[in-house]
C-alpha positions as CSV (number, residue, x, y, z in Angstrom):
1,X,0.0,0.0,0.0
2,X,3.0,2.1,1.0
3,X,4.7,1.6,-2.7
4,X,1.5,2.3,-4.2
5,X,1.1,5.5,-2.6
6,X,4.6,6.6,-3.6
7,X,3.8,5.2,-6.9
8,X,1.0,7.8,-7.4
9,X,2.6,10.7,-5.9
10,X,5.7,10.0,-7.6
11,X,4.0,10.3,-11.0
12,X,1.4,13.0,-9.8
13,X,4.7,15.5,-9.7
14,X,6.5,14.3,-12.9
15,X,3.0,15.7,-14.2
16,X,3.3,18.6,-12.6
17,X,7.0,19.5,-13.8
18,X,5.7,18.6,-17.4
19,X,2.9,21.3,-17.0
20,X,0.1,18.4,-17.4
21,X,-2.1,19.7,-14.9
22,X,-5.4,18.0,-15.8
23,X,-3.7,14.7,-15.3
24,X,-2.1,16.0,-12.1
25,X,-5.5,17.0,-10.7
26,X,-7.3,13.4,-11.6
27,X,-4.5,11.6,-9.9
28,X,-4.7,14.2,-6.2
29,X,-8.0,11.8,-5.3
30,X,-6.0,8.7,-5.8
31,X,-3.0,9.6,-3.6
32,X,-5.7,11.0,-1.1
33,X,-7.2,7.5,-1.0
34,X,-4.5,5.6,-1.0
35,X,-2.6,7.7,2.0
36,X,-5.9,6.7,3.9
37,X,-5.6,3.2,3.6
38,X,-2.1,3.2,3.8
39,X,-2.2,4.8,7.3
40,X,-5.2,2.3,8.4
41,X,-2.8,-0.5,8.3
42,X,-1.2,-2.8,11.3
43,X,2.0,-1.1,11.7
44,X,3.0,-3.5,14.9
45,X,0.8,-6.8,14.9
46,X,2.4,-8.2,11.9
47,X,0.9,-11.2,13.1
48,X,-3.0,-10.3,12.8
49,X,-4.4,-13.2,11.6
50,X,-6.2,-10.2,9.3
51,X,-3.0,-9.3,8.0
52,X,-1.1,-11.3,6.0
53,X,1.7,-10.6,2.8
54,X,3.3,-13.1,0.8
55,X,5.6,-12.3,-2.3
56,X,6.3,-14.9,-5.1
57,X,9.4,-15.0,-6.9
58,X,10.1,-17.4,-9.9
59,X,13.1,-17.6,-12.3
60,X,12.8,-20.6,-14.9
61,X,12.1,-23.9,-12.3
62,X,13.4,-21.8,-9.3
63,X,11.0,-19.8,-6.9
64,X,10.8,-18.4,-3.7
65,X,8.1,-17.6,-1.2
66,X,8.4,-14.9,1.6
67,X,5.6,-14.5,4.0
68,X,4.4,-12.4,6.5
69,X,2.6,-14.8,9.0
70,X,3.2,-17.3,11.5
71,X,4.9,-20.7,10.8
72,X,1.8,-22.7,10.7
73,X,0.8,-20.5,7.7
74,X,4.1,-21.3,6.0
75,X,3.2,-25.1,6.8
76,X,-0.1,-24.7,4.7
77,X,1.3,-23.1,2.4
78,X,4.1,-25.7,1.4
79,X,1.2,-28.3,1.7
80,X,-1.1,-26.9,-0.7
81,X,2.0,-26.0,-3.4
82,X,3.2,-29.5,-3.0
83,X,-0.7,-31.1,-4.0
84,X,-0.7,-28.4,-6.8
85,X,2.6,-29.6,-8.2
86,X,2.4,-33.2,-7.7
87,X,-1.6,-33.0,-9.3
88,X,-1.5,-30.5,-11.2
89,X,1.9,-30.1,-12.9
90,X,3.1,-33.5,-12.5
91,X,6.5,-32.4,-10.5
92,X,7.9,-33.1,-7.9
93,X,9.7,-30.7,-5.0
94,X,13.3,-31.3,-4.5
95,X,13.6,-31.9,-0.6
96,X,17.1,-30.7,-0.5
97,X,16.4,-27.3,-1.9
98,X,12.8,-27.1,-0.5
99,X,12.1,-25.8,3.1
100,X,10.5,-23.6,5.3
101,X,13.6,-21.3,7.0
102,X,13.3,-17.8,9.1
103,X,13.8,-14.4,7.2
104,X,16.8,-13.6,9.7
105,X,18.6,-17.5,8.8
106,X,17.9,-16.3,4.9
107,X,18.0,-18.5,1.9
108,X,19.8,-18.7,-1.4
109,X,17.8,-17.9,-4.8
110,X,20.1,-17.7,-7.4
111,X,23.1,-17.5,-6.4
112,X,22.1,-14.8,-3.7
113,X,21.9,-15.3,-0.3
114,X,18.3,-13.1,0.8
115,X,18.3,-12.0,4.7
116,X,16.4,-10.2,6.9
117,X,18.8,-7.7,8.8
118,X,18.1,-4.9,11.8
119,X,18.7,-1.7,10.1
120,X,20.4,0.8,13.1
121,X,20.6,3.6,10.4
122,X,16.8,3.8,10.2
123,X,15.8,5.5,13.2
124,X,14.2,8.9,15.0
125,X,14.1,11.1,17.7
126,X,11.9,11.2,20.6
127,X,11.0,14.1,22.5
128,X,13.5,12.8,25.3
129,X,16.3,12.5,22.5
130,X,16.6,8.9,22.3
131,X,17.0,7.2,18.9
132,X,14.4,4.5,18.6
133,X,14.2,1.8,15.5
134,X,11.6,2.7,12.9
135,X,12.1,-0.6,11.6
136,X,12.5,-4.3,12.6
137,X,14.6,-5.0,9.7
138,X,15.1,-4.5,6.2
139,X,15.8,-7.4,3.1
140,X,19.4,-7.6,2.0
141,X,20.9,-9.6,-0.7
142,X,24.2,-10.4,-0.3
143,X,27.1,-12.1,-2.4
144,X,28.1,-15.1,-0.8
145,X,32.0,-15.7,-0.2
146,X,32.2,-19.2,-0.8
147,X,30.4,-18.4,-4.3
148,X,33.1,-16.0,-5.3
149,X,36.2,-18.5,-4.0
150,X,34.0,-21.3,-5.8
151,X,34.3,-18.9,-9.3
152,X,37.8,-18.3,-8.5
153,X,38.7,-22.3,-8.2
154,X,37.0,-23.1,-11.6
155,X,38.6,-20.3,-13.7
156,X,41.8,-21.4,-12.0
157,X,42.7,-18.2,-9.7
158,X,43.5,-20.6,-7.2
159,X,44.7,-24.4,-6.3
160,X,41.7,-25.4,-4.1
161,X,39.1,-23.8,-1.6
162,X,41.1,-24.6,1.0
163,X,44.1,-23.6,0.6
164,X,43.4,-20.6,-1.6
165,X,46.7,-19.9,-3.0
166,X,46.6,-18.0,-6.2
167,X,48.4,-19.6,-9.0
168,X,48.5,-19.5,-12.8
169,X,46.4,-20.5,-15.0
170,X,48.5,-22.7,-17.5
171,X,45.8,-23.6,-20.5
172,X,45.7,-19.7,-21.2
173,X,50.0,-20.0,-21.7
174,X,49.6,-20.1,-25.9
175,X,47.9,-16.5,-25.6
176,X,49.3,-13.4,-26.0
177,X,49.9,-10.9,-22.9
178,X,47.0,-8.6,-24.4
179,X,44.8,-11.6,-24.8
180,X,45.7,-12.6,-21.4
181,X,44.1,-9.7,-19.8
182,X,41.3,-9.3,-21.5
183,X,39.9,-13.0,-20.3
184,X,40.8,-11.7,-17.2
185,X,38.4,-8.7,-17.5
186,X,35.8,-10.7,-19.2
187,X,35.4,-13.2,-16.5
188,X,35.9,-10.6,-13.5
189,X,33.4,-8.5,-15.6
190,X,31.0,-11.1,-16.0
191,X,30.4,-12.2,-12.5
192,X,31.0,-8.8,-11.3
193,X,27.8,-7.9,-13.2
194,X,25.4,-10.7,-12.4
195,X,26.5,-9.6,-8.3
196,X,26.2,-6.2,-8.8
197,X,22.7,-6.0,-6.1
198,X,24.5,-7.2,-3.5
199,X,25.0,-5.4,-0.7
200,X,28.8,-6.8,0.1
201,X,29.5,-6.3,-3.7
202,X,32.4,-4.1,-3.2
203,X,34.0,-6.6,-0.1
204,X,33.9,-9.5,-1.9
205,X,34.7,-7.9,-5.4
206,X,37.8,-6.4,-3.6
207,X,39.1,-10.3,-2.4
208,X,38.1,-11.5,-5.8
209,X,40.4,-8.9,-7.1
210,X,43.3,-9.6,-5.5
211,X,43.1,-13.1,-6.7
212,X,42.5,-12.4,-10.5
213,X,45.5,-9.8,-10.2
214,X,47.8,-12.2,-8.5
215,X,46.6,-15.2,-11.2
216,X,47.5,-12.9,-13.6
217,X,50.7,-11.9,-12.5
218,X,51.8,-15.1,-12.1
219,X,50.8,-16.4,-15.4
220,X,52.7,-14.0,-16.8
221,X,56.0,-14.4,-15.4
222,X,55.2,-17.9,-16.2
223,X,54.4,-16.8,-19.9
224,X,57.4,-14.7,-20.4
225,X,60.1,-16.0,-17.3
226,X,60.5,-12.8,-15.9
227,X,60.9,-11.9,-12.3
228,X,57.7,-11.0,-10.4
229,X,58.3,-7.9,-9.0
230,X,59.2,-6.4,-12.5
231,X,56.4,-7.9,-14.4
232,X,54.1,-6.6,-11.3
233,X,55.9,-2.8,-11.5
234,X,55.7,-3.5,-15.5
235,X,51.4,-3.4,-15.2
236,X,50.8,-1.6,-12.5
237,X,48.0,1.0,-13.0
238,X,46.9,2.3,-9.8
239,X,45.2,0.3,-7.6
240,X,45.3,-2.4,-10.7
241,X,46.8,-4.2,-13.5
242,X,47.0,-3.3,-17.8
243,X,48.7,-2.5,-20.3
244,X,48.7,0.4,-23.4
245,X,48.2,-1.1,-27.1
246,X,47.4,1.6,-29.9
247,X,46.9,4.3,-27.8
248,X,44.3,2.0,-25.6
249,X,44.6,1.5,-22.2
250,X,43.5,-2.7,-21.4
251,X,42.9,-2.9,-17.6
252,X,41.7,-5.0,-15.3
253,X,39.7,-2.7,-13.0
254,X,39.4,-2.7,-9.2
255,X,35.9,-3.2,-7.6
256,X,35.8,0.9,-7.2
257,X,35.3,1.4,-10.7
258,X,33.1,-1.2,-11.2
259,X,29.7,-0.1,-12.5
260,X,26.6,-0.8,-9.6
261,X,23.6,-1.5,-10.5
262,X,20.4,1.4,-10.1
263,X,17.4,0.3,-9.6
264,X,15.0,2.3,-12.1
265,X,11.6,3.4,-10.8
266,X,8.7,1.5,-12.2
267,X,7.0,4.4,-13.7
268,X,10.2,5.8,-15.3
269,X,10.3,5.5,-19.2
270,X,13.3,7.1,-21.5
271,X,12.4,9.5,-23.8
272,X,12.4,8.1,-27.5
273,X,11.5,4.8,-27.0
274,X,10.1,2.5,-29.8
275,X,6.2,2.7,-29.3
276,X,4.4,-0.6,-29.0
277,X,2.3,-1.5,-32.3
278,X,-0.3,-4.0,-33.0
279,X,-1.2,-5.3,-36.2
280,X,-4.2,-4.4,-38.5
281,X,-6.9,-6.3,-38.2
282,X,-7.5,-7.4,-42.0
């Protein structure tokens, strides 16, 4: 209720700025209605057996479920999706990714692990000047460690998950030092990307990092048996690794320059976008 009164009042003053008044003025009852409702709701009895929220995530076969609601809910809930599967789709749950877990333990949905966390930053003043908690907690997605030390294993960063010692990466030998790097920046680039709504991005990006540079390093001196130290001072750019070809600078770039992802509000739409047409009905 909360997001659709934003919503509203979000697009109620893009109207205004454009100088679209009328639509501004049919939209003022909406936000009006909506702010009622909004403040009529349970604020502290998230347990109302008159309030309930559940969200329903899918990608391909994988979904999550997050509810507001007591565990006996959850309970009927897995119940009735596991008769609708079994009858009506003819699948069956896997048990070892299927469960019923609390929002502060979190899950994992795609390579994400999806936690409920206290959030000390969102609070307020009383009149006695105490900070109180606004909030129980907030969602967080986070970019597990093991994930990132698993990634650096199978592109060969490192020996094993154990040990984690960086070494070279000897199939990559027949290449040339530019073409070297740039697998380098593909692959950091790549899962760099997919991470890029975590909220630990920049932590773990910075230890995956430091193993990529060191691989790379080493597969180099291994490539043209040079010392270390000068093929390190050789590339180093900065906080990183690259070299210069045609007036081009190739480098491998630390987690700082890494491009975040933005969330983009729902209403938002770029100017100059390709209209949607239907066909003529002959």
């Amino acid at each position: 209720m909360y997001g659709r009164c934003q919503r509203a009042l979000y697009r109620f003053r893009d109207l205004k700025d454009e100088g679209r008044l009328d639509e501004a003025e049919k939209i003022e009852p909406l936000i009006r209605q909506l702010k009622a409702q909004y403040l009529q709701c349970q604020t502290t009895q998230t347990h109302d057996p008159n309030f309930r929220r559940m969200r329903f995530v899918r990608y391909a076969d994988d979904f999550v479920i997050s509810l507001i609601g007591s565990k006996a809910d959850a309970q009927q809930i897995l119940a009735d999706l596991n008769v609708f599967m079994t009858q009506r789709l003819k699948v069956e749950l896997a048990d070892d990714k299927t469960g019923i877990v609390h929002a502060t333990e979190g899950t994992r949905f795609l390579g994400y692990d999806i936690k409920i966390v206290s959030s000390p930053n969102r609070v307020r003043r009383t009149r006695g000047g105490t900070r109180r908690s606004m909030m129980v907690g907030v969602a967080k997605l986070e970019w597990p460690m093991e994930r990132a030390l698993k990634f650096a294993c199978e592109r060969g960063y490192i020996d094993d998950l154990q040990h984690r010692k960086p070494r070279s990466s000897p199939p990559l030998l027949h290449l040339s030092e530019e073409e070297i790097i740039r697998r380098y920046i593909q692959e950091l680039r790549g899962v760099s990307s997919y991470y890029s709504c975590a909220k630990n991005w920049r932590h773990v990006g910075n230890q995956l990092h430091w193993l990529c540079k060191d691989s790379l390093v080493r597969i180099l001196v291994a490539k043209n048996r040079a010392k270390r130290t000068d093929t390190y001072t050789r590339l180093k750019m900065g906080n990183s690794l690259g070299i210069s070809r045609d007036e081009k600078v190739i480098m491998l770039l630390p987690p700082a320059k890494w491009k975040r992802y933005k969330p983009v509000h729902p209403d938002w739409k770029p100017k100059g976008s390709i209209p949607s047409f239907q066909r003529n009905q002959a």
